[in-house]
N, C-alpha and C positions, 0 to 999 in steps of 0.2 A: 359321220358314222351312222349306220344305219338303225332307226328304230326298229324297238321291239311290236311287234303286230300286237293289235287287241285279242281276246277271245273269239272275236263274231268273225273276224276277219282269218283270223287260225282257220277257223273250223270250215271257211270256206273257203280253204284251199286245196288244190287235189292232193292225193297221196305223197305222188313225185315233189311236189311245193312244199309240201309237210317237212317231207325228210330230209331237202334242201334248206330251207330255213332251219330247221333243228342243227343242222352240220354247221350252217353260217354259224348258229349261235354259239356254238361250242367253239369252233375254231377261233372266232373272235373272243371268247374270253381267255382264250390262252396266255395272251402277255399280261391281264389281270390277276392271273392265277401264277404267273410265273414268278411278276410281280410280289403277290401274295407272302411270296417265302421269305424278302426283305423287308417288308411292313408287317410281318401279322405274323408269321413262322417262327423268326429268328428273334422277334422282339418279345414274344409269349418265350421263349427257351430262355432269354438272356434274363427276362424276369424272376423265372424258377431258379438259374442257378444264382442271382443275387439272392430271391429268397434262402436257400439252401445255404452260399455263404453264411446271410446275417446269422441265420437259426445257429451255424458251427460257431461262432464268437460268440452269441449270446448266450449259449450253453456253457462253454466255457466260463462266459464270466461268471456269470451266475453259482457255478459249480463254488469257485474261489473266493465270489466277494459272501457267499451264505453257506459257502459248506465246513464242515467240522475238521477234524486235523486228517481224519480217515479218507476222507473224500479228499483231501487237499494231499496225502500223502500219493494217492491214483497219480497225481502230473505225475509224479518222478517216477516210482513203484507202480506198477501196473497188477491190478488184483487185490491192493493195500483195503480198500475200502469194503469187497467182498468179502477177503479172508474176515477181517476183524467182525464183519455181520454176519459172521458164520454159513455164506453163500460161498462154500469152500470148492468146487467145483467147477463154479464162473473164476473166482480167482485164480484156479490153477492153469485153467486156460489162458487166461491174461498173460498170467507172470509168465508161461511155457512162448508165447509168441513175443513176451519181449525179448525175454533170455535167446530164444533164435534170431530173431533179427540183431540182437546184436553181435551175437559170435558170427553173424554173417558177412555183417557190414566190417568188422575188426580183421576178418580171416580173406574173404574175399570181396567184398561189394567196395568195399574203400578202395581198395586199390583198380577197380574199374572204373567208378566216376572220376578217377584221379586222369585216368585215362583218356575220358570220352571226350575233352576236349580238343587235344589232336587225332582224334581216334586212334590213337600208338604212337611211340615214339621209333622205334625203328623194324624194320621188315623182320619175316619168318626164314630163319639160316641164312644169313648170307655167307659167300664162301670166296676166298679168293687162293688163288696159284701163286707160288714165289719160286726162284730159284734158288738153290742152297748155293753158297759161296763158296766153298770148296772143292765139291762134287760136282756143282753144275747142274745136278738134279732136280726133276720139279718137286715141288712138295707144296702137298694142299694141306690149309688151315680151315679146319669149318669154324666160325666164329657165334660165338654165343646167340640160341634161338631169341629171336625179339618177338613185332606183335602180330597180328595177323588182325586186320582191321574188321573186317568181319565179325571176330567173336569180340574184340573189345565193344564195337558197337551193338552187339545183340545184350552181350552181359551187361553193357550201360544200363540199355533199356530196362532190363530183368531187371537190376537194381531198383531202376525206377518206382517200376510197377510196384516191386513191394515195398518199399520205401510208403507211397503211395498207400498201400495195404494197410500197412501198420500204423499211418496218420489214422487211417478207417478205425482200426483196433485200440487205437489210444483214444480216441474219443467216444468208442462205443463203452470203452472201461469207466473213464470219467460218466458218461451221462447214466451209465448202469449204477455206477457208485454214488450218484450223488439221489438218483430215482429209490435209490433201497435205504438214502437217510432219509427222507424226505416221508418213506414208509413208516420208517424205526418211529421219526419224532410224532406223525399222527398214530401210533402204536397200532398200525395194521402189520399183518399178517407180511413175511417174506417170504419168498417163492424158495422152497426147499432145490435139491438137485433133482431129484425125484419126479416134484413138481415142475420143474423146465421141461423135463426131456417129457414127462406126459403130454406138455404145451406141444411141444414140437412132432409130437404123433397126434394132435388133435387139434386146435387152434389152429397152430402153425404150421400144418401138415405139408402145406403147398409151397411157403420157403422150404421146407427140407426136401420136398422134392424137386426145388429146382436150384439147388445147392450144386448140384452135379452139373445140369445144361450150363449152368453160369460158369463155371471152372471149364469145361470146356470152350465155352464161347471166346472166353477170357485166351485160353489157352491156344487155338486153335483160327478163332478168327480178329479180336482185339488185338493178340502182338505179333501176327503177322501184318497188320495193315500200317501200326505204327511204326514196327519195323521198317516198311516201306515210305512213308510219308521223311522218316530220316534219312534212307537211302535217296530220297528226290536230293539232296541238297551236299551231297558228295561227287566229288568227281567219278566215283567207281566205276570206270571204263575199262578198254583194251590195256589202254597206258598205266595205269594203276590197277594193276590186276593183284588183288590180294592169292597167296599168304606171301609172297614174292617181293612184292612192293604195298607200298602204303597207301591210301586212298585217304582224301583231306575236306573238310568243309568248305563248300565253294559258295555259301550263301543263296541267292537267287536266282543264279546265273544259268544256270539249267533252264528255269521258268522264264528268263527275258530270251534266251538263244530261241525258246519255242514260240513264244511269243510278237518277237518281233525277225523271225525270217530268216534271220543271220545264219552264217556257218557256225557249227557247232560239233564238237567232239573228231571222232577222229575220220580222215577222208574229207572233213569240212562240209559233214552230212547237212541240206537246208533243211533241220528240221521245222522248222517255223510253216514253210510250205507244204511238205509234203504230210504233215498233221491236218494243212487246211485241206486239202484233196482228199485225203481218205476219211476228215473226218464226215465230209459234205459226201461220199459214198455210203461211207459206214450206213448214214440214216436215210438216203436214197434206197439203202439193199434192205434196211430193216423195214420199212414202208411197205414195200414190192414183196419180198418175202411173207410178212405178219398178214397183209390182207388180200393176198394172189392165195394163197393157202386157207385162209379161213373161206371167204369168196365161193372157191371153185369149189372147196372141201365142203360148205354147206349146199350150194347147190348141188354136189354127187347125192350128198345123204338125202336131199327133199327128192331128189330122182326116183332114187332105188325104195326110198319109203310110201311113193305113191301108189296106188289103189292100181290094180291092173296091171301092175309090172310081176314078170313072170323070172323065177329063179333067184329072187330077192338075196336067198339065203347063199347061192353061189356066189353073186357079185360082192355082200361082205367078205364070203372067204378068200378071191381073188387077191380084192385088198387087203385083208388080213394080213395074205400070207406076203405081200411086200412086207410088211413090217415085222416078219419074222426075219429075215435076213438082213443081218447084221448093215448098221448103216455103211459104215467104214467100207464094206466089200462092195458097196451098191456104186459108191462114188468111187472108189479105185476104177471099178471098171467101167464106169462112166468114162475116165479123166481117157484111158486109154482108147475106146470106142471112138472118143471126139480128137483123136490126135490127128498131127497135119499129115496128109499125105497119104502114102500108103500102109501108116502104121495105126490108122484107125478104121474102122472098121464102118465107121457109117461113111465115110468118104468113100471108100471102094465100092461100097453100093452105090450111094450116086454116081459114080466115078467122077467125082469133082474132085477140090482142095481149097474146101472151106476151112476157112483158121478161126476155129469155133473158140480156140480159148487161146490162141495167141496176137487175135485183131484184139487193141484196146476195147471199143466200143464191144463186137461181138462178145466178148467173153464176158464182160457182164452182163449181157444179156442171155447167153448161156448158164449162168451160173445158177440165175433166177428163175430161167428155164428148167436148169434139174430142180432145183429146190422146191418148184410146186411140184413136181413126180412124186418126189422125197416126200413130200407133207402133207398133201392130199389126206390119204390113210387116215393120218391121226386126227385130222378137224371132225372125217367123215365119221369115225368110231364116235367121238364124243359127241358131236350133232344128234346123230342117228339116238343116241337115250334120251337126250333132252326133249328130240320133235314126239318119242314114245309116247312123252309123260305131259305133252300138251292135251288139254281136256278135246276131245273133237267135238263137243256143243259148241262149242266157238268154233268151228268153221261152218258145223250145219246153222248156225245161227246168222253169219255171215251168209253164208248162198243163199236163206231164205232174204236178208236183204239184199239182195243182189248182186252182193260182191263177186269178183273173180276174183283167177287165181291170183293176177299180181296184186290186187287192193290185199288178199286174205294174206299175201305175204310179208308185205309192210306193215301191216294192220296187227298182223298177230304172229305169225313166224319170224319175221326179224326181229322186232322188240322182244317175245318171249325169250328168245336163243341170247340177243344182246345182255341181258341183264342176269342169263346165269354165268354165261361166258365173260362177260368184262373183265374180271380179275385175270382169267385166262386167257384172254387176249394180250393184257396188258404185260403178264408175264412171258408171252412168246414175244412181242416187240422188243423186251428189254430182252430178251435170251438173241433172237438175230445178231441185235447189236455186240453180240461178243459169240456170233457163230463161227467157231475156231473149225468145227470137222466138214461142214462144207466147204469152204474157201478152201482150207489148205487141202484136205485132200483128192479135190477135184480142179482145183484149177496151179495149186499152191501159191496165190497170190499172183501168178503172173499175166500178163506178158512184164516183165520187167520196164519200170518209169523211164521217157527217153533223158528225163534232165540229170546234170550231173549230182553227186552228194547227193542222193534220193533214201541213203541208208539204208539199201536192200530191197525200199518198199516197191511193189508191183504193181500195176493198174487195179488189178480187180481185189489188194489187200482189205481187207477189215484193219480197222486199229489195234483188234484183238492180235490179228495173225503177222501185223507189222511189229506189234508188240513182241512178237516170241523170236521173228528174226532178229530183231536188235539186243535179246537177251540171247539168244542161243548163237546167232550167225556173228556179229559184229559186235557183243559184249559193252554195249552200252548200255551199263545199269541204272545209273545215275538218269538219265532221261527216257528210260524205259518206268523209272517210278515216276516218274512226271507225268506222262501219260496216264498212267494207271491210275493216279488220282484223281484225274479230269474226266476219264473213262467212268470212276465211278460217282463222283458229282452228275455226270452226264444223267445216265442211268438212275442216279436216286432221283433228280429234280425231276423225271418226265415220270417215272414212277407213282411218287405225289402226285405231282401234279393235273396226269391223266386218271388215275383211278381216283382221283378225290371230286372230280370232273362228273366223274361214268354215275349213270342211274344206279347202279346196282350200290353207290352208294347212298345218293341224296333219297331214292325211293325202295331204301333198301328190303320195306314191307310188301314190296307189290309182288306178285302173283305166290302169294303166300300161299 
């Protein structure tokens, strides 16, 4: 493994050396930092939630083995220990969230967990045809609606969660009830109703304002993921297509068919393969894309912002106005432009019949071809403010030492620009890897895989846009959520792990 360089030895290396060792050094810490998330990550999180168990049993106990009959009446009665401390207010809150979770769980939730373990017991209408014995006539019976597996396993979850909820609400009653005897017996003062909600517009102003994002978060991003982490482990396919038929827990089987190669689902799609292949593209095109686009797009901006360039203010608006026009029509008409034959338009000017997006190879390298056109624009916009608001003593200080242009560029325009941009960088790498509007609507995945069971997927797919065929084209959901949880491991782990990496964190004071 290669050492790290002294100081004296650093500082006498040229620019190009510089920036070559620094990249060695990063790239190499990569499997230390990747590392990092099963020695040091997950072991600090498993800590907190141990502590945070012990802290909920020790409260408890404590509550029970020292508290009075009020506080001990909170287990069963929720509010018992507020009402009688005349904190009438928090009690009726209590008691209001018991009383509904239970008419909830009596009227509906009970009879959903009852459920969730074959997610239904029998399909939505079935219906069958007989012939009358008499007549001869047909006659249809529709026979009693059953389950529709889908909403049995959504209202499972629902259950869950608040289930979940109301553990939160019972022990936030217990440890309020036993905190207001514990007041009572040193004969301090109890917080009136009055006195909370003043808390809560002053104190606490900042939970009550994120009361709301949390109920949304909750809402909107938590039970749809969890939703889907349960849909990984159903069969929910073609073949069991809910409200119709029933869809059943399949355990692992999903995750070992992806995993080790096999056929799997319907068509005896090899998704084990064709995961490897796109997923080895996916981070090929987010690489190519994330740094052909900052790249090029910084060097437009240090272009058009140099000294002596004449119509500055045209060439922004040029660019600009690409990016006034909507992305979706730019790549439509790209997709047709680059068609084979006589039905694209740049073939007829060369008069060739280059197969720009139906050769495997070319067409991804067509894709990455629009996508710098495409993205140019946006690096150069953002560039162009940051090179603004670089002090110019440091480049007149540089040319007095002798510097040129490419020392002043490494020296002070790439590091400056690196370390406002990192977080933005890192946020366009992980956005590639799930670039749905480029892929599909310029290439749409294709040319289509030559091997068989490919499950739709095309040479030039993303995992994002294989994803959507398998849910939309070929109705494999069941391993459409498998992917989607890998996709986002994928994505959170280089997330961490590269911006926890990038200067703009470890030096995050510099060019203050």
């Amino acid at each position: 493994m290669e050492k790290t360089v002294s100081q004296i030895d650093y500082l006498g290396m040229s620019g190009w050396g510089k920036f070559c060792y620094r990249a060695r050094l990063f790239f190499r810490g990569l499997p230390a930092a990747f590392l990092s998330i099963f020695t040091v990550l997950i072991p600090k999180l498993a800590r907190k939630v141990w502590g945070a168990v012990k802290g909920f049993f020790l409260t408890l106990y404590n509550a029970m083995a020292k508290g009075d009959w009020k506080t001990r009446m909170s287990f069963a009665v929720m509010g018992t220990s507020q009402f009688a401390r005349k904190q009438v207010m928090r009690g009726i809150m209590f008691l209001a969230f018991e009383i509904l979770f239970i008419l909830y769980m009596v009227v509906f939730g009970g009879a959903q967990l009852s459920l969730f373990g074959t997610i239904g017991r029998r399909a939505v209408v079935e219906s069958e045809t007989v012939s009358d014995f008499l007549t001869g006539d047909d006659i249809r019976f529709e026979k009693i609606p059953g389950d529709d597996s889908r909403l049995v396993l959504l209202y499972g979850i629902l259950t869950m969660i608040f289930i979940v909820a109301f553990v939160y609400a019972w022990y936030a009653n217990i440890k309020s009830g036993f905190a207001a005897q514990q007041l009572e017996e040193a004969k301090q003062h109890l917080p009136t109703a009055k006195e909370d909600f003043k808390t809560l517009a002053d104190a606490q102003y900042h939970k009550t304002l994120l009361v709301g994002p949390l109920i949304g978060l909750v809402i909107f991003t938590i039970f749809p993921i969890i939703f889907m982490i349960f849909l990984a482990f159903t069969n929910y396919d073609v073949n069991h297509m809910a409200p119709d038929k029933l869809f059943t827990w399949v355990g692992w089987k999903n995750f070992q068919a992806l995993f080790a190669g096999g056929l799997s689902g319907s068509g005896g799609a090899r998704f084990g393969v064709v995961f490897g292949k796109l997923l080895l593209w996916t981070v090929i095109w987010a690489i190519f894309a994330t740094f052909t686009n900052y790249i090029l797009g910084m060097i437009v901006a240090i272009i058009i912002n140099k000294k002596g360039i004449r119509f500055k203010k045209l060439w922004r608006t040029i660019l600009i106005m690409t990016i006034a026009v909507p992305q979706f029509v730019s790549l439509l008409l790209m997709s047709k432009m680059l068609a084979d034959g006589q039905l694209g338009i740049i073939n007829v000017l060369l008069g060739t019949n280059i197969k720009w997006l139906t050769d495997p190879t070319l067409a991804k390298f067509t894709v990455i071809l629009v996508n710098i056109w495409v993205g140019i624009p946006f690096t150069m916009l953002m560039v162009t403010g940051i090179l603004m608001n670089i002090p110019a003593d440091l480049y007149e200080s540089a040319r007095i030492d002798g510097a040129g242009p490419v020392r002043m560029y490494f020296k002070i325009t790439l590091p400056y620009v690196l370390h406002v941009t990192a977080p933005s960088l890192i946020s366009n790498f992980v956005g590639n890897l799930n670039n749905f509007g480029v892929i599909y609507l310029l290439s749409g995945g294709g040319p289509n895989m030559s091997m068989s069971g490919s499950g739709g997927a095309g040479e030039t797919d993303l995992l994002i846009t294989w994803l959507y065929k398998l849910i939309n084209d070929k109705k494999q959901y069941g391993m459409a959520s498998v992917i989607s949880i890998l996709m986002f491991l994928l994505t959170a782990i280089i997330s961490l792990v590269v911006y926890n990496r990038s200067k703009a964190v470890k030096n995050e004071e510099d060019f203050m």
